[in-house]
C-alpha positions as CSV (number, residue, x, y, z in Angstrom):
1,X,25.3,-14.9,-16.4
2,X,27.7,-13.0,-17.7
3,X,24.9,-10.4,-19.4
4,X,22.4,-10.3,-16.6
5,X,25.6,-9.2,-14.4
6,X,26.2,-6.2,-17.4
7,X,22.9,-5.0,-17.3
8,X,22.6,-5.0,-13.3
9,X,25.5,-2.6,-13.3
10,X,24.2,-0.3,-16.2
11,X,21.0,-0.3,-14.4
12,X,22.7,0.3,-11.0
13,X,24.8,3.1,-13.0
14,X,22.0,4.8,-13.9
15,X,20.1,4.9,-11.2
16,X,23.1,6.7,-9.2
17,X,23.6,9.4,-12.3
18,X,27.1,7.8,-13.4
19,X,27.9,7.6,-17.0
20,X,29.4,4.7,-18.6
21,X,33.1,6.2,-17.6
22,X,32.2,5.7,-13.9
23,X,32.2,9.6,-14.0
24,X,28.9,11.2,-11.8
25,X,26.8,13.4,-14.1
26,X,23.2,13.2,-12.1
27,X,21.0,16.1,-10.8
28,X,20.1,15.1,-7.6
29,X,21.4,14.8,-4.5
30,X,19.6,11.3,-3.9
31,X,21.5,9.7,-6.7
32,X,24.9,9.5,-4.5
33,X,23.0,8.6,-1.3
34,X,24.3,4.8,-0.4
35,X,26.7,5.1,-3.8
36,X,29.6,3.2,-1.8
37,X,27.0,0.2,-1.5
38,X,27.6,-0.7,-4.6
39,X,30.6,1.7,-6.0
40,X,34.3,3.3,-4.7
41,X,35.4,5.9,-5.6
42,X,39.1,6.8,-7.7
43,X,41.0,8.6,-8.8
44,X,39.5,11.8,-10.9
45,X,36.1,11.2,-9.3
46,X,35.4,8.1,-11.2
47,X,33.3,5.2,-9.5
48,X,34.1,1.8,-9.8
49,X,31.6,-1.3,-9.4
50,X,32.5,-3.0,-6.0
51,X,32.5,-6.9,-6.3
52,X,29.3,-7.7,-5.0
């Protein structure tokens, strides 16, 4: 359970252009479409997973 829940979020991370600080580094405007589905936002621009 536990590592199918890690991997969802790396791959969800990914896919948006976050790094594994929650900081975005992508190239494309696309990547932070629908980010607060799964993501809020922090302090210093850092994303954090929502509870989902």
């Amino acid at each position: 359970g536990n590592q199918i829940g890690a991997a969802f979020w790396q791959q969800i991370s990914g896919e948006h252009g976050l790094d594994n600080n929650g900081v975005y580094n992508g190239t494309s405007d696309l990547q932070l479409e629908r980010l607060s589905v799964y993501f809020n936002e922090a302090s210093g621009n850092k994303y954090v997973p929502r509870a989902v």
